[in-house]
N, CA and C of each residue as an Amber inpcrd file, in Angstrom:
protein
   318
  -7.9670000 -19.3620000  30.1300000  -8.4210000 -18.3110000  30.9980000
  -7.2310000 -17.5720000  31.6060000  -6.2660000 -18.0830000  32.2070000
  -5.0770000 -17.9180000  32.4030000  -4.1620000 -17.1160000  31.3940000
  -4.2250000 -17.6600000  30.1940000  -3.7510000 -16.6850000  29.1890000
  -4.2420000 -15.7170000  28.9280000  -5.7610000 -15.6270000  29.1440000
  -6.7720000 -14.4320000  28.9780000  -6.6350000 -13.3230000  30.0400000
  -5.7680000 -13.5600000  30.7170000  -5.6200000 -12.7300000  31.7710000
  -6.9140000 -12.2920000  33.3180000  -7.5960000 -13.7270000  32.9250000
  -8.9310000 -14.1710000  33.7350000 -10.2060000 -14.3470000  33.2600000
 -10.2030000 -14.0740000  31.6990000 -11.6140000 -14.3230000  30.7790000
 -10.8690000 -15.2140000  30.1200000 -11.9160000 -16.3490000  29.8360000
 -12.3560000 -16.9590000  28.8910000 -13.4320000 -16.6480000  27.8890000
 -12.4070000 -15.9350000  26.4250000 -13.8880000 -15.8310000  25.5950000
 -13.9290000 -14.2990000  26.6720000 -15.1520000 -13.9450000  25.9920000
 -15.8440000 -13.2510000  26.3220000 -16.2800000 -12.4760000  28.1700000
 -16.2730000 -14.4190000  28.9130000 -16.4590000 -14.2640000  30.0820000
 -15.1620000 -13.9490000  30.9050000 -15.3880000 -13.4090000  32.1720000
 -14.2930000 -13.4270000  33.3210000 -14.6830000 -13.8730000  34.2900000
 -13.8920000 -14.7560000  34.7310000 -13.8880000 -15.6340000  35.3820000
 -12.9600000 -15.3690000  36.7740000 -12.0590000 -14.7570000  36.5720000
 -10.9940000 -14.3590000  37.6170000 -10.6260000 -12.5460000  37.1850000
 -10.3380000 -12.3010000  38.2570000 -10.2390000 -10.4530000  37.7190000
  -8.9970000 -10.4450000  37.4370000  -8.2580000  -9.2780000  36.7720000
  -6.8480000  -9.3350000  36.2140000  -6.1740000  -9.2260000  36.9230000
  -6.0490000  -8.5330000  38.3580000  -5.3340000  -7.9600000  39.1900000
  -5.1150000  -9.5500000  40.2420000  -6.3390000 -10.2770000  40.0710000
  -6.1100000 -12.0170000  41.1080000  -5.0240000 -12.6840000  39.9410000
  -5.3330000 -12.9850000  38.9750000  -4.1930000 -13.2780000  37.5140000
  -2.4840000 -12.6950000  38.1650000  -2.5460000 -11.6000000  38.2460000
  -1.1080000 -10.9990000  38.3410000  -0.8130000 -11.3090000  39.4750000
  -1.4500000 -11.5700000  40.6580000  -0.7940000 -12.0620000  42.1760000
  -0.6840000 -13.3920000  41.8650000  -1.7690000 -14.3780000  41.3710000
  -0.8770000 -15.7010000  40.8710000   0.4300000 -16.0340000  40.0170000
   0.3650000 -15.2210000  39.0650000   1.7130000 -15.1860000  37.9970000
   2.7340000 -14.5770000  38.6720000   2.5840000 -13.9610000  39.5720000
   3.9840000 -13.5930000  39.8790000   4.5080000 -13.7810000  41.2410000
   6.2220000 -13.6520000  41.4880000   6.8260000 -14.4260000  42.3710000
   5.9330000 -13.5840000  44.1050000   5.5910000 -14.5550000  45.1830000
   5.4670000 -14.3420000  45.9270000   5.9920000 -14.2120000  46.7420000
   7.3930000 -15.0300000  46.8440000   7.7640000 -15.8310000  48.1670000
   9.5330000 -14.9740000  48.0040000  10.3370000 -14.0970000  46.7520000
  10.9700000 -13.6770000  46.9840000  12.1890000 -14.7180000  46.1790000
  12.3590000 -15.2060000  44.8020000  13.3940000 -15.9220000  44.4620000
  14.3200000 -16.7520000  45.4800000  13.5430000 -17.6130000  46.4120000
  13.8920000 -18.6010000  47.0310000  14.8960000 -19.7630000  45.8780000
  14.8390000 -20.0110000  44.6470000  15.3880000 -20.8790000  43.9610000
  15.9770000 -20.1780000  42.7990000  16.7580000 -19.8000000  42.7710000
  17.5940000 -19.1240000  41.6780000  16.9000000 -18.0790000  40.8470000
  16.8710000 -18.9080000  39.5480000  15.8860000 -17.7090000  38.4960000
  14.1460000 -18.4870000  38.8060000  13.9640000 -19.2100000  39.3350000
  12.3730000 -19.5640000  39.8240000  12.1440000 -19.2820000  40.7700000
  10.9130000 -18.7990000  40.8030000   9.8760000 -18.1500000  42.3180000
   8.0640000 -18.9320000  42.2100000   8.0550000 -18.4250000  43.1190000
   6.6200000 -19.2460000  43.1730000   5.6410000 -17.8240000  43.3230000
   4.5800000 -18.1580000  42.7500000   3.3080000 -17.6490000  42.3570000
   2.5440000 -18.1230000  43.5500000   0.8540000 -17.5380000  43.6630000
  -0.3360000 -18.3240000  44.0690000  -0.3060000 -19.2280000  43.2800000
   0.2840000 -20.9490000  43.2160000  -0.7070000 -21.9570000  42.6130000
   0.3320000 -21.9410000  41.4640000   1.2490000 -21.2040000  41.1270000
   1.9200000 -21.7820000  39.9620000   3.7770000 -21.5200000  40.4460000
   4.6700000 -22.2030000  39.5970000   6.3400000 -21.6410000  39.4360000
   6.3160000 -20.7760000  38.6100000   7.0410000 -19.9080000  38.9690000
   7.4800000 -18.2810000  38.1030000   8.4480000 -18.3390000  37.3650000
   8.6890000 -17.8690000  36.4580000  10.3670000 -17.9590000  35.5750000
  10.3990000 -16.6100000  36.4300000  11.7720000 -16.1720000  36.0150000
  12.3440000 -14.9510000  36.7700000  13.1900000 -14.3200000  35.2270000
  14.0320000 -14.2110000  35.8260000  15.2820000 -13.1150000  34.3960000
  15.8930000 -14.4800000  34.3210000  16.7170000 -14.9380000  32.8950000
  16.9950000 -16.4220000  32.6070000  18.1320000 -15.7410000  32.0730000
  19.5550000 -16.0690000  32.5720000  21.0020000 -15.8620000  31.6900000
  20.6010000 -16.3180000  30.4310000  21.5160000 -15.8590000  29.9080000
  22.0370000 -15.7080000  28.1730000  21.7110000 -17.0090000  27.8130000
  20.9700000 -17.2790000  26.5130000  20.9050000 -18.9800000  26.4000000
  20.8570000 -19.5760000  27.1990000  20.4790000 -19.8010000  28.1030000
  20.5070000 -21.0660000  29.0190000  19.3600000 -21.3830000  29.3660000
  18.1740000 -21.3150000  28.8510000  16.9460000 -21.8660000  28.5940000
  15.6640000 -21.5340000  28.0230000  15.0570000 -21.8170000  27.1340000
  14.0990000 -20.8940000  26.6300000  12.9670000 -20.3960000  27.4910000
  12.0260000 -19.9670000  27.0490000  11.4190000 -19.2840000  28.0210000
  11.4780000 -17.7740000  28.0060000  10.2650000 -17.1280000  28.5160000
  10.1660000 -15.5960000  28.6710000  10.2750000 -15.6490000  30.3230000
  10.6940000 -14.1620000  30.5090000  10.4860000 -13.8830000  32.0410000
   9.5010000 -13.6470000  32.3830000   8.7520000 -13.9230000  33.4940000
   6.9620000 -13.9780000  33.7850000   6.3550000 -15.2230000  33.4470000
   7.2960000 -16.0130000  32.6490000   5.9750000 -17.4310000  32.4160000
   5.8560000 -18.0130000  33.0050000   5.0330000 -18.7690000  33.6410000
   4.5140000 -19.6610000  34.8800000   3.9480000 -21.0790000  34.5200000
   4.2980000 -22.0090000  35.2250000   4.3210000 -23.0760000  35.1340000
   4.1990000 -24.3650000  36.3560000   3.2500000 -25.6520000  36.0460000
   3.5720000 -26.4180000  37.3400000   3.6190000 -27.5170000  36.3510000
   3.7060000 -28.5500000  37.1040000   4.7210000 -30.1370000  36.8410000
   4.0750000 -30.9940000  37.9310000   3.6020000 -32.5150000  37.4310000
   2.9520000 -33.2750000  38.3180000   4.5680000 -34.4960000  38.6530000
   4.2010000 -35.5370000  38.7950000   5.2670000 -36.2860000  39.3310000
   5.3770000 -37.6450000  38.0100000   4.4740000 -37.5710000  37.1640000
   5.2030000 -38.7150000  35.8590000   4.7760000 -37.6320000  34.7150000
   5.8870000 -36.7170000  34.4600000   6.1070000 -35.8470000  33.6320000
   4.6170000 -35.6270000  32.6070000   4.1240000 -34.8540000  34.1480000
   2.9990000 -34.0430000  33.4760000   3.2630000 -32.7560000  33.8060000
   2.9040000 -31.4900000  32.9030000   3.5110000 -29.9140000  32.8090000
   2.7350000 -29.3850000  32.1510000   2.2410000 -28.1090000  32.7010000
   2.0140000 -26.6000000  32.0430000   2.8770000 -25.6840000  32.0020000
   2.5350000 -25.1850000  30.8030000   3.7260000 -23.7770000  30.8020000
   2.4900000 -22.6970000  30.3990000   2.5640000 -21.6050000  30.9200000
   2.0600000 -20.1400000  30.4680000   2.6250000 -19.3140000  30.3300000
   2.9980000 -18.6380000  29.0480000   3.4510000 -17.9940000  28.5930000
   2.9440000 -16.6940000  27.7180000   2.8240000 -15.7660000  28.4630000
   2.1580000 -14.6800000  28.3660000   2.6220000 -13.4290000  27.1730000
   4.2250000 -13.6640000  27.1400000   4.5230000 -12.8400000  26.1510000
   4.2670000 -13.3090000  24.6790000   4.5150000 -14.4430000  24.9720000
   4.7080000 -15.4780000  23.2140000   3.0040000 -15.7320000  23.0010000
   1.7920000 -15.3520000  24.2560000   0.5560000 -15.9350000  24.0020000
   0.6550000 -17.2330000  23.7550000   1.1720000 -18.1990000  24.5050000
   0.9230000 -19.5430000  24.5810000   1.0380000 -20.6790000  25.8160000
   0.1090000 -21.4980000  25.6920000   0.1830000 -22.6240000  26.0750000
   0.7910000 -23.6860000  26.3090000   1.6740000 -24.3750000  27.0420000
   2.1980000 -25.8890000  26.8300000   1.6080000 -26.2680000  26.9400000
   1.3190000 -27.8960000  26.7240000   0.5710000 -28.6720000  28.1910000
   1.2820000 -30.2350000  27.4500000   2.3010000 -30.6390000  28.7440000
   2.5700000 -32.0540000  28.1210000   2.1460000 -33.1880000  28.9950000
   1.8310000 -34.2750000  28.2320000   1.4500000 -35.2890000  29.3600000
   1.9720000 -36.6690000  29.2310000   3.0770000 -37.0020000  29.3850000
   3.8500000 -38.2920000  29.2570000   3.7220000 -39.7000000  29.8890000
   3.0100000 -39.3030000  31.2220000   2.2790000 -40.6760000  32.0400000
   3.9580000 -41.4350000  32.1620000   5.0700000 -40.9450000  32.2950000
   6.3500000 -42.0290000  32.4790000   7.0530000 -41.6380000  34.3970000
   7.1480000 -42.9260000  35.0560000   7.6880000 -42.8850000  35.9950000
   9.3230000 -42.1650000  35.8830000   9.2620000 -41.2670000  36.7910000
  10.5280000 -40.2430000  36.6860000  11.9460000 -40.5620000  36.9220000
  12.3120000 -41.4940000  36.6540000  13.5330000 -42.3700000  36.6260000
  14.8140000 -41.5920000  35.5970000  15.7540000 -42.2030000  36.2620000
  17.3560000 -41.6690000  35.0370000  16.9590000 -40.2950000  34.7620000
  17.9200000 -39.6870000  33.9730000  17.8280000 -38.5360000  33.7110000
  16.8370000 -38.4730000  32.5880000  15.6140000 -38.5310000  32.0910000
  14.7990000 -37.9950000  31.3960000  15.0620000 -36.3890000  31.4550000
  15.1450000 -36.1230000  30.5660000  14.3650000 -34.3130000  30.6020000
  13.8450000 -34.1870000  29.3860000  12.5940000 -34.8920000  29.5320000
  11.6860000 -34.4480000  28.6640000  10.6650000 -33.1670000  28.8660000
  10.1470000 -32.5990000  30.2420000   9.6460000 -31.6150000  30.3210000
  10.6770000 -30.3930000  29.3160000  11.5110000 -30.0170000  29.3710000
  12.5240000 -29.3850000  28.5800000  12.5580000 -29.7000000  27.4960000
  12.2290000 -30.8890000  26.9530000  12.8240000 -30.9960000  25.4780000
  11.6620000 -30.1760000  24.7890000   9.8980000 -30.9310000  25.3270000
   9.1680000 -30.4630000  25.0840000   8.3990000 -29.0430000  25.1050000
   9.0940000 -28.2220000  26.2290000   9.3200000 -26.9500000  25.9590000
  10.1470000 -26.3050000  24.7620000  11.2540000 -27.1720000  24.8680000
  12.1640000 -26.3920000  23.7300000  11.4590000 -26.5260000  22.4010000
  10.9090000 -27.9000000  21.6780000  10.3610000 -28.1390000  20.8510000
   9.3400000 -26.6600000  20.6540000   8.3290000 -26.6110000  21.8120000
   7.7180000 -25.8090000  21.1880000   7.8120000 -24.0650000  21.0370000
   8.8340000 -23.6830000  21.5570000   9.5900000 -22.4170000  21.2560000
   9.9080000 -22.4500000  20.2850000  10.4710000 -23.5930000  19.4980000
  11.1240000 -23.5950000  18.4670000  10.1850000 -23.8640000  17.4220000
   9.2660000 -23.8860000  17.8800000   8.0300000 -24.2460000  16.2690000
   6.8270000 -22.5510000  16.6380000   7.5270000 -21.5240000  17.2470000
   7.1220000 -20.1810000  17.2440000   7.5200000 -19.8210000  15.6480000
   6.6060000 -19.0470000  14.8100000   7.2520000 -18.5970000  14.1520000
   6.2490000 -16.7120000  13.7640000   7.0530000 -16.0330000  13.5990000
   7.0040000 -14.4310000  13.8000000   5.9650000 -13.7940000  12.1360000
């Protein structure tokens, strides 16, 4: 629905204009290239290589590496769910983003 820009299918569920005040930064790039949305994290403009991702995609993260990503330009979805206590440096939310940027194909 979210990707639909507030329809699911056929139906709407949320109007487009409530969609665009959630997706985008509210609060003013408080954290570098991330901002916060209604209800979601914002990507912002991302330097050169230094992480995949479009600008505008929005995303939240639970606390044992559970994640959505929305990604509006590429039309897609993440959704990972790992169930692992967040210990040592894991960065699996990232890998699993990168993975699936990288299995885009044009």
């Amino acid at each position: 629905m979210m990707l639909g820009g507030g329809a699911l299918g056929d139906v709407r569920i949320l109007s487009r204009k409530s969609v665009e005040l959630m997706s985008h930064d509210q609060l003013g790039k408080i954290d570098g290239d991330r901002g916060f949305g209604l209800g979601f994290g914002v990507d912002g403009v991302k330097g050169p290589l230094a992480e995949v991702g479009s600008p505008g995609s929005y995303s939240w993260g639970g606390f044992f590496y559970t994640e959505f990503v929305i990604d509006p330009k590429e039309d897609m979805v993440v959704i990972s769910m790992a169930q692992l206590h967040p210990t040592g440096d894991l960065t699996l939310e990232s890998r699993v983003q990168a993975l699936a940027y990288q299995a885009l194909s044009d």
